[in-house]
Biotite code that builds the C-alpha atoms (Angstrom):
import biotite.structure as struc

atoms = struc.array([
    struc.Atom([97.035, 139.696, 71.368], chain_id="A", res_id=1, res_name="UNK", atom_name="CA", element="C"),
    struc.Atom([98.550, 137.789, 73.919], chain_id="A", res_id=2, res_name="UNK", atom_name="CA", element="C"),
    struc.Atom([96.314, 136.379, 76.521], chain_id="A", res_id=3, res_name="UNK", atom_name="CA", element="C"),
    struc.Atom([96.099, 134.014, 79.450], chain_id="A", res_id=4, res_name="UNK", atom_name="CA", element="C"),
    struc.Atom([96.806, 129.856, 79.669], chain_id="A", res_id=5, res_name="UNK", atom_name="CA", element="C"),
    struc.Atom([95.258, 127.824, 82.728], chain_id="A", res_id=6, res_name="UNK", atom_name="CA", element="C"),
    struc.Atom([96.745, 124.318, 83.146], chain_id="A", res_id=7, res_name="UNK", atom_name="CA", element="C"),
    struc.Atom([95.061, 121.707, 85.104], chain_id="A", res_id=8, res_name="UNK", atom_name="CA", element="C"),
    struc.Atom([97.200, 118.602, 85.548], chain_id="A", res_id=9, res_name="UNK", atom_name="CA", element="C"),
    struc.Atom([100.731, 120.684, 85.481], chain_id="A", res_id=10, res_name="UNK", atom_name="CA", element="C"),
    struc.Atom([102.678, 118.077, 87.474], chain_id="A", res_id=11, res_name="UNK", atom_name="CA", element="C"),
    struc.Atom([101.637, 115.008, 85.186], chain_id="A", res_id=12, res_name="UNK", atom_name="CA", element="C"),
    struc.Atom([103.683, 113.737, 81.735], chain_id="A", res_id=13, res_name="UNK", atom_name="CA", element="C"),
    struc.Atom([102.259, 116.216, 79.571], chain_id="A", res_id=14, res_name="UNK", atom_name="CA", element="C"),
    struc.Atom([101.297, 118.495, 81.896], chain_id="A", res_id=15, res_name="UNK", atom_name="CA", element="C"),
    struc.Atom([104.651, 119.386, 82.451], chain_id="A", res_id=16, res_name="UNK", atom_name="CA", element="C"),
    struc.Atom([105.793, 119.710, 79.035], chain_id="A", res_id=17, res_name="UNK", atom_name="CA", element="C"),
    struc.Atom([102.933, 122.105, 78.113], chain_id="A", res_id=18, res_name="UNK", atom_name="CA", element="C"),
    struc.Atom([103.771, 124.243, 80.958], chain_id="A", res_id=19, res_name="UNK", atom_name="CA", element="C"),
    struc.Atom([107.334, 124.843, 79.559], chain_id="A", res_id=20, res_name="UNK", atom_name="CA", element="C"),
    struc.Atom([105.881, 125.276, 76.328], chain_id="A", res_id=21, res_name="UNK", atom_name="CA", element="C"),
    struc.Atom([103.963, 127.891, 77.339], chain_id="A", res_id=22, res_name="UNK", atom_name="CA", element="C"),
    struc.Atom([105.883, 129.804, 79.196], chain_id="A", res_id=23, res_name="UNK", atom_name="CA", element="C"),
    struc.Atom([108.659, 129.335, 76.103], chain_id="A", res_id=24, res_name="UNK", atom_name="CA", element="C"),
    struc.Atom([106.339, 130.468, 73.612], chain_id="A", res_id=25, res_name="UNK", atom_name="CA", element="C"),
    struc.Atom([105.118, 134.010, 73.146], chain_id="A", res_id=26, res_name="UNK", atom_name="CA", element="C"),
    struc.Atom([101.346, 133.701, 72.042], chain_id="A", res_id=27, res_name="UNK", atom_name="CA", element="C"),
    struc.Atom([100.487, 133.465, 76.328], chain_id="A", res_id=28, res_name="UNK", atom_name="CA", element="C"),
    struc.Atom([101.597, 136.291, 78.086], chain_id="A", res_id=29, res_name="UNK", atom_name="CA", element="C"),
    struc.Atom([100.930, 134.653, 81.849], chain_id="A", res_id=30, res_name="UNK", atom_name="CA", element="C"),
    struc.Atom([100.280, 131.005, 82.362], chain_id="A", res_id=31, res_name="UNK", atom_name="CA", element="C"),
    struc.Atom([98.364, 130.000, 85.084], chain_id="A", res_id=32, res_name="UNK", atom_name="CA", element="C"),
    struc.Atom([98.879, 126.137, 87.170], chain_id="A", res_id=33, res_name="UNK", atom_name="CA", element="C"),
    struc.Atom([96.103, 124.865, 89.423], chain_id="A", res_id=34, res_name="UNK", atom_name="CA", element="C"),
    struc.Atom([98.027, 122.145, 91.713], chain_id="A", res_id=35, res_name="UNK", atom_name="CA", element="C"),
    struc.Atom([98.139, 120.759, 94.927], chain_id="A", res_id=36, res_name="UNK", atom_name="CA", element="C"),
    struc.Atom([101.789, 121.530, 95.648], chain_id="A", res_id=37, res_name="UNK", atom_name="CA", element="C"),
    struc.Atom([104.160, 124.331, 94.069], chain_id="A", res_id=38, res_name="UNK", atom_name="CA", element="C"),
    struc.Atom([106.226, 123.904, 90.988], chain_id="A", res_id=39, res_name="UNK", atom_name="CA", element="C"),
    struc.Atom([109.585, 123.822, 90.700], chain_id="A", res_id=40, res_name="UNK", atom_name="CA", element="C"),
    struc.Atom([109.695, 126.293, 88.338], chain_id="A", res_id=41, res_name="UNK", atom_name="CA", element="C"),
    struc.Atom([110.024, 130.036, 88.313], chain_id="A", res_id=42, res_name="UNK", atom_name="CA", element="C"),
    struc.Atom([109.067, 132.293, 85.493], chain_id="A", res_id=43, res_name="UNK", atom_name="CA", element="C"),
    struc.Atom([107.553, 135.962, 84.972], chain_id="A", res_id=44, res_name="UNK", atom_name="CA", element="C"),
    struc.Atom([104.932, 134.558, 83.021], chain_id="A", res_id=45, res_name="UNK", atom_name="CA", element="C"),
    struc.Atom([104.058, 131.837, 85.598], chain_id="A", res_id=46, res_name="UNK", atom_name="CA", element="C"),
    struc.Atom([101.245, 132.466, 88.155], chain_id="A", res_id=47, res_name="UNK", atom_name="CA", element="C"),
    struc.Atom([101.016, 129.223, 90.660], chain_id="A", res_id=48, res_name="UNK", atom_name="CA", element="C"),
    struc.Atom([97.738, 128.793, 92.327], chain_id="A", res_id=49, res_name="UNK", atom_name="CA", element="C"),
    struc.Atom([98.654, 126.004, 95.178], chain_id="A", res_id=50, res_name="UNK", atom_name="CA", element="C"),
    struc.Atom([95.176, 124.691, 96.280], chain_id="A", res_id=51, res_name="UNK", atom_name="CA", element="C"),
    struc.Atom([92.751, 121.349, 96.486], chain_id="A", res_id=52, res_name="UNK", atom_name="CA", element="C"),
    struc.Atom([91.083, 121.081, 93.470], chain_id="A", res_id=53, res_name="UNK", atom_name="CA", element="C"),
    struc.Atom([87.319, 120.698, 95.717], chain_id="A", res_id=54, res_name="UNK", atom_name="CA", element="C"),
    struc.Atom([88.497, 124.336, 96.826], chain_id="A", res_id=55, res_name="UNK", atom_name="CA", element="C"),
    struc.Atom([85.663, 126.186, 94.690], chain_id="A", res_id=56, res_name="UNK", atom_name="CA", element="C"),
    struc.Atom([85.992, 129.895, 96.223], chain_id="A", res_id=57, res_name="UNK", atom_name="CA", element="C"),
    struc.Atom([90.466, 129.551, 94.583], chain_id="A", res_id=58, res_name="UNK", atom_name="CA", element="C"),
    struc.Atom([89.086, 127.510, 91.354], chain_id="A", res_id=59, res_name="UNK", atom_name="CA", element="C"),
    struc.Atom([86.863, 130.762, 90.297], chain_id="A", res_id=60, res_name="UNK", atom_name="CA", element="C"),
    struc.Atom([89.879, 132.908, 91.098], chain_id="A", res_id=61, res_name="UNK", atom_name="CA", element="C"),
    struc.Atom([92.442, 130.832, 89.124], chain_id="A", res_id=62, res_name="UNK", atom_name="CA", element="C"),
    struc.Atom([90.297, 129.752, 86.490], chain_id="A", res_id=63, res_name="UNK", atom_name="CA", element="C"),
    struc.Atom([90.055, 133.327, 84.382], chain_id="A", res_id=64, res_name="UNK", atom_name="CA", element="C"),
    struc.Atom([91.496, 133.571, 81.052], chain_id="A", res_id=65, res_name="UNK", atom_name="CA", element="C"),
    struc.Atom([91.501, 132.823, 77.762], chain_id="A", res_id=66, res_name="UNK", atom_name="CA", element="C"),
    struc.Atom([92.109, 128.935, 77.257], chain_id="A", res_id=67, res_name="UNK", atom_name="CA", element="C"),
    struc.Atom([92.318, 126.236, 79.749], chain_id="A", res_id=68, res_name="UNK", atom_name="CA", element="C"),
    struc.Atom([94.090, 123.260, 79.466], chain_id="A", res_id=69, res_name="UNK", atom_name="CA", element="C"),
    struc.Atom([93.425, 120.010, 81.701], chain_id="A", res_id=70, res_name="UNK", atom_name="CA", element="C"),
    struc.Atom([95.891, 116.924, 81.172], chain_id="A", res_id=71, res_name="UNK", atom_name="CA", element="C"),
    struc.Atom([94.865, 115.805, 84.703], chain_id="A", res_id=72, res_name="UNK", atom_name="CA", element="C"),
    struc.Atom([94.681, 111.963, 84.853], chain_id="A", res_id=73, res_name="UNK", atom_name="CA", element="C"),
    struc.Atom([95.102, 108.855, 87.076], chain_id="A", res_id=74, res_name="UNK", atom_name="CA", element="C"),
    struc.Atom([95.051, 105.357, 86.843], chain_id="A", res_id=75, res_name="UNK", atom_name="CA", element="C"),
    struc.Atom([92.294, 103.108, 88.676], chain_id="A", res_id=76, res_name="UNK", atom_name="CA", element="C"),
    struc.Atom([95.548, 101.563, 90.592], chain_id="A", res_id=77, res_name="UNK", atom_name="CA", element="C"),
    struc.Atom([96.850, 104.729, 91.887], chain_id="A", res_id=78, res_name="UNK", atom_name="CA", element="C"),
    struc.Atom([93.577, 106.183, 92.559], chain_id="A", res_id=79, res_name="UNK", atom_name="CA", element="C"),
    struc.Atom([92.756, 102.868, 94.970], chain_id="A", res_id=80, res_name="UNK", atom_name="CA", element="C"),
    struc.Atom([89.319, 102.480, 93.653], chain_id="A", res_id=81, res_name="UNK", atom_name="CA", element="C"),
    struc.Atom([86.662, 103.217, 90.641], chain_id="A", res_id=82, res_name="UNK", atom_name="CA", element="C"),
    struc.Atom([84.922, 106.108, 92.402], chain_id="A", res_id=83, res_name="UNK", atom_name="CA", element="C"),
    struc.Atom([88.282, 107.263, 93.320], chain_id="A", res_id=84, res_name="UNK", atom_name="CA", element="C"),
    struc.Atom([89.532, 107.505, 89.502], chain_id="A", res_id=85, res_name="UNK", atom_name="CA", element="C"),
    struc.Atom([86.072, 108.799, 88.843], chain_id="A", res_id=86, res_name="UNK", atom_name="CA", element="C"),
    struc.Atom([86.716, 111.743, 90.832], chain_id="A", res_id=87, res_name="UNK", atom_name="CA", element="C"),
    struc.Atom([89.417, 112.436, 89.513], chain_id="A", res_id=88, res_name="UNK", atom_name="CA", element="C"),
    struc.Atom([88.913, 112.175, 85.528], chain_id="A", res_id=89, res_name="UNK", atom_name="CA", element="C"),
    struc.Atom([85.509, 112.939, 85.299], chain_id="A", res_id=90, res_name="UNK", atom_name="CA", element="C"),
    struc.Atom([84.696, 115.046, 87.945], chain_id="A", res_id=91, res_name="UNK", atom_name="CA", element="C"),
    struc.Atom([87.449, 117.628, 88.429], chain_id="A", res_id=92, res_name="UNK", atom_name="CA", element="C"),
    struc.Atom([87.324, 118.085, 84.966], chain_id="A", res_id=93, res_name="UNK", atom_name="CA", element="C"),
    struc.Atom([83.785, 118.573, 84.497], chain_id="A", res_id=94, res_name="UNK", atom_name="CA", element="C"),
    struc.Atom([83.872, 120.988, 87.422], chain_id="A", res_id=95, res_name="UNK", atom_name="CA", element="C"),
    struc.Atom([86.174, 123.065, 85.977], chain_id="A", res_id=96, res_name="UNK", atom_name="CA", element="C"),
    struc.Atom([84.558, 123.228, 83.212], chain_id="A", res_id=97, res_name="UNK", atom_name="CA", element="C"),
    struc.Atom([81.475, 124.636, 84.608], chain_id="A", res_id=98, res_name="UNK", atom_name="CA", element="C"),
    struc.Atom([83.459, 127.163, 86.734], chain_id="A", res_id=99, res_name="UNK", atom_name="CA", element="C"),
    struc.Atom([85.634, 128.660, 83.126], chain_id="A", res_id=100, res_name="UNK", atom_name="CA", element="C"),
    struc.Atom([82.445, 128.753, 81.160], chain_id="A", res_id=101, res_name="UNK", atom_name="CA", element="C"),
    struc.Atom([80.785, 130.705, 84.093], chain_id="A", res_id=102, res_name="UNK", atom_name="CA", element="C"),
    struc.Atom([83.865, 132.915, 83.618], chain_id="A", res_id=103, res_name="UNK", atom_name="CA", element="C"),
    struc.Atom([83.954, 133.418, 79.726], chain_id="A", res_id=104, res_name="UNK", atom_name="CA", element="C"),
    struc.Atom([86.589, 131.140, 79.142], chain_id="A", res_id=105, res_name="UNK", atom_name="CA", element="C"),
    struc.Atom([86.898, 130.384, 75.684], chain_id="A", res_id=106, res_name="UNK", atom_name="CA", element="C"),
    struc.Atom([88.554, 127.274, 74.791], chain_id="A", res_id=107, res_name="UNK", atom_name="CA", element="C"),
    struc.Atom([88.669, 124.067, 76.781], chain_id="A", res_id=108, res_name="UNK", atom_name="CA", element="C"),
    struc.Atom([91.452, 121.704, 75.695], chain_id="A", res_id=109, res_name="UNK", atom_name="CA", element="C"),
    struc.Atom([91.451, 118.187, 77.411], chain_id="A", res_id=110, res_name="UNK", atom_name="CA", element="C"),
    struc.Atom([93.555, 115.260, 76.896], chain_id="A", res_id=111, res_name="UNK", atom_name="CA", element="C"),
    struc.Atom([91.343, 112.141, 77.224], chain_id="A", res_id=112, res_name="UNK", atom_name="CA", element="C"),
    struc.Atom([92.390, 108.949, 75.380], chain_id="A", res_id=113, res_name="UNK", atom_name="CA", element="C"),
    struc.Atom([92.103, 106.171, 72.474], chain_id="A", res_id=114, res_name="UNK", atom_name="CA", element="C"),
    struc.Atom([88.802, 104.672, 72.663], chain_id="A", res_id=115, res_name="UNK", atom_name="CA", element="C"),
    struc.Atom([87.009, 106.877, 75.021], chain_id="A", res_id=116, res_name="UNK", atom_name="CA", element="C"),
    struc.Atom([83.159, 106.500, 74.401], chain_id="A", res_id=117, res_name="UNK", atom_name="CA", element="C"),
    struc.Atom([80.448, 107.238, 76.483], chain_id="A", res_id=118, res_name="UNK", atom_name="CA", element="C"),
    struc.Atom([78.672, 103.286, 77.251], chain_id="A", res_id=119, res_name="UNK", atom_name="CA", element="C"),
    struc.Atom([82.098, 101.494, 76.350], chain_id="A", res_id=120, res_name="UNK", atom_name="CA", element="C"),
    struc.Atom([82.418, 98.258, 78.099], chain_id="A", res_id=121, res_name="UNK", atom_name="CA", element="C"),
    struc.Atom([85.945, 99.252, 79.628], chain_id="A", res_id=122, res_name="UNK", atom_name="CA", element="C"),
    struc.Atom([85.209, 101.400, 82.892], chain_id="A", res_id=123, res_name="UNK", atom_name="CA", element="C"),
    struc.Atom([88.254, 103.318, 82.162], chain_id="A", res_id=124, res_name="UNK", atom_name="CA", element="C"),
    struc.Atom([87.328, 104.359, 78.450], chain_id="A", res_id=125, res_name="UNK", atom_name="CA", element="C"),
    struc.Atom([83.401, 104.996, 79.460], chain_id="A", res_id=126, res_name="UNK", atom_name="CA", element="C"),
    struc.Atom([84.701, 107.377, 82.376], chain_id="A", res_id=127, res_name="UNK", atom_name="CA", element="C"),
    struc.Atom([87.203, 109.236, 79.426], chain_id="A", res_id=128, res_name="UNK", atom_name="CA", element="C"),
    struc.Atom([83.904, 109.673, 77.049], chain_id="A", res_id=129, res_name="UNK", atom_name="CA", element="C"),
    struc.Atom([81.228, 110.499, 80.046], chain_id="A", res_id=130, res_name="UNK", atom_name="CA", element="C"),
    struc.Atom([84.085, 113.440, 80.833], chain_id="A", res_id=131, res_name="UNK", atom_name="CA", element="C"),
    struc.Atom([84.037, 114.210, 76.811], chain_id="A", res_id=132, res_name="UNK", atom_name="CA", element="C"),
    struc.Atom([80.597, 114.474, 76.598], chain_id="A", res_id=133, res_name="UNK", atom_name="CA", element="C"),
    struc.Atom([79.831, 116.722, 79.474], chain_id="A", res_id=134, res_name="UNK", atom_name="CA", element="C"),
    struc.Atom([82.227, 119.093, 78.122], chain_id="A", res_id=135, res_name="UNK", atom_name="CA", element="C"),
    struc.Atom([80.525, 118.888, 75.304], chain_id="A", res_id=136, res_name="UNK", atom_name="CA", element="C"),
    struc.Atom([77.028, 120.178, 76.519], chain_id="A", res_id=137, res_name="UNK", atom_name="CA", element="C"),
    struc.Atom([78.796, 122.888, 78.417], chain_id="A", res_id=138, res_name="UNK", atom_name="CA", element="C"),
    struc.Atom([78.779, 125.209, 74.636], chain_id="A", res_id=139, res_name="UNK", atom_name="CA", element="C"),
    struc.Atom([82.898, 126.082, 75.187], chain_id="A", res_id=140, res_name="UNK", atom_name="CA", element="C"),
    struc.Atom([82.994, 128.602, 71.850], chain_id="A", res_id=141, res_name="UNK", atom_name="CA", element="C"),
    struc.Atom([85.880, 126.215, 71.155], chain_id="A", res_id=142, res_name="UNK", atom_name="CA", element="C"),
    struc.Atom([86.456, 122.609, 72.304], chain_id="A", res_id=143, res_name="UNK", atom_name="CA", element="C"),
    struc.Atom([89.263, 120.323, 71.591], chain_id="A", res_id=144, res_name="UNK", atom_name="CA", element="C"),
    struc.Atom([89.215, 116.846, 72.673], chain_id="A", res_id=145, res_name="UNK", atom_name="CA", element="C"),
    struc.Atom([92.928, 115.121, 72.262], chain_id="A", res_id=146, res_name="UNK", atom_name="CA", element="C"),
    struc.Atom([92.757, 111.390, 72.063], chain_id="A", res_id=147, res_name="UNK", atom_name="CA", element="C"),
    struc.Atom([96.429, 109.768, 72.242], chain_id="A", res_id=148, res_name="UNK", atom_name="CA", element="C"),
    struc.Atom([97.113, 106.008, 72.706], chain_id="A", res_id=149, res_name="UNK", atom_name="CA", element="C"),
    struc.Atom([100.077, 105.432, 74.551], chain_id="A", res_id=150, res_name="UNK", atom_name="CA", element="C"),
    struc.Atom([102.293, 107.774, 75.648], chain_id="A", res_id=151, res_name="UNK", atom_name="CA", element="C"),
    struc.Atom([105.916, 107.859, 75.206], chain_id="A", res_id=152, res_name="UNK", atom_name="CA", element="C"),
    struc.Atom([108.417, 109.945, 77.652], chain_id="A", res_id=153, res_name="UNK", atom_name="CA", element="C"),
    struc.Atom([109.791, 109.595, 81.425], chain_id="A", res_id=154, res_name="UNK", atom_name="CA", element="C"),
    struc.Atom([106.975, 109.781, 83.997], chain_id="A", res_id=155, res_name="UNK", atom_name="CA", element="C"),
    struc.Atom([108.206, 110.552, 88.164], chain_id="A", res_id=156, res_name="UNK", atom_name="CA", element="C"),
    struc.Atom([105.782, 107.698, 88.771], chain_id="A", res_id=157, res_name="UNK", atom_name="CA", element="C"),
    struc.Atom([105.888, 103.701, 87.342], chain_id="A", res_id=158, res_name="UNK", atom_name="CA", element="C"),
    struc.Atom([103.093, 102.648, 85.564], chain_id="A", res_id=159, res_name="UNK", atom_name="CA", element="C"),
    struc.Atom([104.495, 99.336, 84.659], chain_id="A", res_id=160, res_name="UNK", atom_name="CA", element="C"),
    struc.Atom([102.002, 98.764, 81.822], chain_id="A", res_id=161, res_name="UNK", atom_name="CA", element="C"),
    struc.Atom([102.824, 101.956, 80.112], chain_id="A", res_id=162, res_name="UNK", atom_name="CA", element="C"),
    struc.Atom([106.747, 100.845, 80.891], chain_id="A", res_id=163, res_name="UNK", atom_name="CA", element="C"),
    struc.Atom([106.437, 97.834, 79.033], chain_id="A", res_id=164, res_name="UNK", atom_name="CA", element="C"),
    struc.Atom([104.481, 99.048, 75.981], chain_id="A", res_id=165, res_name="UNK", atom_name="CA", element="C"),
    struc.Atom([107.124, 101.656, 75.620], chain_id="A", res_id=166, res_name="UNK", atom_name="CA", element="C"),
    struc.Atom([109.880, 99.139, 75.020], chain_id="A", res_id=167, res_name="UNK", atom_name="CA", element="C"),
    struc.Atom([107.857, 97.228, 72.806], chain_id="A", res_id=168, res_name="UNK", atom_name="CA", element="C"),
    struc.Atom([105.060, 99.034, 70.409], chain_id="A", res_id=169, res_name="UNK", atom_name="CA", element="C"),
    struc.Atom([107.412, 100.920, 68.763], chain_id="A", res_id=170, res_name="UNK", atom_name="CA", element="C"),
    struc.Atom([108.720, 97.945, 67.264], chain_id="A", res_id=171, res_name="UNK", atom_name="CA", element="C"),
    struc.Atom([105.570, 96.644, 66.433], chain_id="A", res_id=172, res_name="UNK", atom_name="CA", element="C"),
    struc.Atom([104.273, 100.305, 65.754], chain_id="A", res_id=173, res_name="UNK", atom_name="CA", element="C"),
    struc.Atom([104.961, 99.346, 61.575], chain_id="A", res_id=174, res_name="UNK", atom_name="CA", element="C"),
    struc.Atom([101.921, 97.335, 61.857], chain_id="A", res_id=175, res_name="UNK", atom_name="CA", element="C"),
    struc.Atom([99.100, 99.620, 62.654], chain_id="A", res_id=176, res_name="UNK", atom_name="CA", element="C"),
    struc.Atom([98.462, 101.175, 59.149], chain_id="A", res_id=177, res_name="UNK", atom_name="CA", element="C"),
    struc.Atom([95.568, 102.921, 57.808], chain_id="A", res_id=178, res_name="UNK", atom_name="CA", element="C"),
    struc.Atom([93.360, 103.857, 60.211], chain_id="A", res_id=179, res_name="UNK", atom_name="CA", element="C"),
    struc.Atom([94.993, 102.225, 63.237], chain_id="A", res_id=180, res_name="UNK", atom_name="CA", element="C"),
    struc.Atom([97.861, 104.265, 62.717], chain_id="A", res_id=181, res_name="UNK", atom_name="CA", element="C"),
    struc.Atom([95.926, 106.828, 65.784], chain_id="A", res_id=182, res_name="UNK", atom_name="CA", element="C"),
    struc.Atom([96.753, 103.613, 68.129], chain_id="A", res_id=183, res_name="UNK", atom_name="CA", element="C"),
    struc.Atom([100.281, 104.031, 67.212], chain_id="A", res_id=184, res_name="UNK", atom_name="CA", element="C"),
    struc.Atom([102.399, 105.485, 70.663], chain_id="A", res_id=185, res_name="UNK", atom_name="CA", element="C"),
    struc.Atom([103.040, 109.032, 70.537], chain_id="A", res_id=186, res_name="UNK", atom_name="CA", element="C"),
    struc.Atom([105.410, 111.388, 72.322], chain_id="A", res_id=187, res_name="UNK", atom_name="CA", element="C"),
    struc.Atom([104.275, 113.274, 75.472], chain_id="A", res_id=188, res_name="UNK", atom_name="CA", element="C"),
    struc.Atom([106.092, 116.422, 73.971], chain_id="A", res_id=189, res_name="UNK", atom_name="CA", element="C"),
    struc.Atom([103.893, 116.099, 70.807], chain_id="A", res_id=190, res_name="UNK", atom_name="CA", element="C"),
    struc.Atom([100.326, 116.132, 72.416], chain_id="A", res_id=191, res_name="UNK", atom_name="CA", element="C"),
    struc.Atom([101.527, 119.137, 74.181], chain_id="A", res_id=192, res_name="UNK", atom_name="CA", element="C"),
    struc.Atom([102.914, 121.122, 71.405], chain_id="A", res_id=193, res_name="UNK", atom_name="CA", element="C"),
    struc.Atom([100.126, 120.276, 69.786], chain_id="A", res_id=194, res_name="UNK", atom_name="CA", element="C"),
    struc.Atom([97.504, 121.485, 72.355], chain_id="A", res_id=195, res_name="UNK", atom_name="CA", element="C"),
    struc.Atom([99.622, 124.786, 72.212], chain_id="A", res_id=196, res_name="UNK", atom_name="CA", element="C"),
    struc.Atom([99.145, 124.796, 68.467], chain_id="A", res_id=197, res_name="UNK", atom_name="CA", element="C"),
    struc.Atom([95.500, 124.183, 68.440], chain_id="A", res_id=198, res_name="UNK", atom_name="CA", element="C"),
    struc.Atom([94.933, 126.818, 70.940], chain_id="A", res_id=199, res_name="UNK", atom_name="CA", element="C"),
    struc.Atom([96.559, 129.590, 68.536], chain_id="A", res_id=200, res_name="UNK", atom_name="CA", element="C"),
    struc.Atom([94.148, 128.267, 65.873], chain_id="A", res_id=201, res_name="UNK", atom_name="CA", element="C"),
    struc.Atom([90.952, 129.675, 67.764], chain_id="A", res_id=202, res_name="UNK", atom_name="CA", element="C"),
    struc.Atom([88.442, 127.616, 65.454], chain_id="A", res_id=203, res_name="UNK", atom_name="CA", element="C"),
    struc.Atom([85.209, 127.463, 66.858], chain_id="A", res_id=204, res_name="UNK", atom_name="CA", element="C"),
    struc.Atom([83.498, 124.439, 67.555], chain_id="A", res_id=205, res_name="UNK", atom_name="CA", element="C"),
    struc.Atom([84.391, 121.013, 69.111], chain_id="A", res_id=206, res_name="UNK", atom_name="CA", element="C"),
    struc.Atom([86.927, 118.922, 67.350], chain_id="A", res_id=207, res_name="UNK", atom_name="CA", element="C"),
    struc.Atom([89.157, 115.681, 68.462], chain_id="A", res_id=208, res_name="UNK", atom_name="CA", element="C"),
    struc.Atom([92.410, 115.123, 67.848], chain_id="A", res_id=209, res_name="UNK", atom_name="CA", element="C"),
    struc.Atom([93.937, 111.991, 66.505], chain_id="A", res_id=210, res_name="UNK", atom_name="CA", element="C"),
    struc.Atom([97.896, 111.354, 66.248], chain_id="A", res_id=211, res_name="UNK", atom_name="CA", element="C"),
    struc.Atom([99.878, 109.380, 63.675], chain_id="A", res_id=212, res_name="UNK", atom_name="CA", element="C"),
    struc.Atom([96.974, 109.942, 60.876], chain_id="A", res_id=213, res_name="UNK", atom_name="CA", element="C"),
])
């Protein structure tokens, strides 16, 4: 039966591309965005829910349905300080989270990253597993946890970093074999149809998600 997508993080890289995915594919008959300011896009399916994500009264509104998505993400740089990137990978996440499972959501999908452990030495990659783990304890019937290295595919914004590791991992990509194939880059599209994927799976349980293996 069809049922009901929420997206958290619909203006970002993948966040985009999932949206269109979603609304392209038939398994979700309405897909739901959570963002600050509107999308440009217009679609039966699509339900826009334009509000700050510290809004709790709209989150408990918007956040009813069957599976939500979150590919929300900064960078420390952008955000302008740790607590800043803090709030927004760990905590809007988390608080979602807690608002869904309040609501009978069923599946929580969230893109996190390579590495991510809770007590890693990299602030960045200890923030991705403290946001993992939370999740975690929350007891989602189904929890998917998608870990991608870098990400290939035209972002609005320049992360100059990411820019220059496009141009040159794929021609080093050859090297990673084995088991460091998941540290290979991967498209932006394929996390996304992949999240869309996993969601029609419905297999109960928490599982991560590798790519390249």
């Amino acid at each position: 039966m069809p049922g009901t997508a929420i997206v958290i993080g619909a203006t970002g890289l993948i966040g985009q591309l999932l949206v269109q995915q979603l609304l392209d594919d038939g398994h979700y008959s309405e897909v739901r965005t959570i963002t600050r300011k509107p999308l440009p896009l217009q679609h039966p399916k699509l339900k826009q829910t334009i509000t700050s994500l510290e809004n709790s009264v709209e989150l408990e509104a918007a956040l009813q349905g069957d599976a939500l998505f979150c590919c929300i993400g900064t960078t420390i740089k952008k955000a302008g300080s740790q607590a800043a990137f803090t709030a927004v990978d760990h905590d809007i996440p988390v608080q979602c989270g807690h608002i869904a499972r309040k609501n009978g959501v069923a599946q929580y999908h969230l893109v996190s990253a390579i590495g991510a452990k809770q007590g890693a030495r990299n602030f960045y990659l200890r923030t991705k597993g403290a946001t993992e783990a939370a999740l975690a304890e929350m007891g989602f019937p189904s929890l998917y946890i998608y870990r991608p290295s870098l990400l290939l595919g035209d972002r609005k914004e320049v992360r100059f970093g990411e820019q220059a590791g496009q141009w040159l991992m794929p021609v080093f990509s050859f090297l990673l074999q084995g088991g460091m194939k998941k540290y290979r880059p991967v498209k932006a599209a394929t996390v996304a149809e992949t999240m869309l994927n996993k969601s029609k799976e419905k297999e109960g349980g928490v599982h991560t998600v590798y790519f390249n293996v």
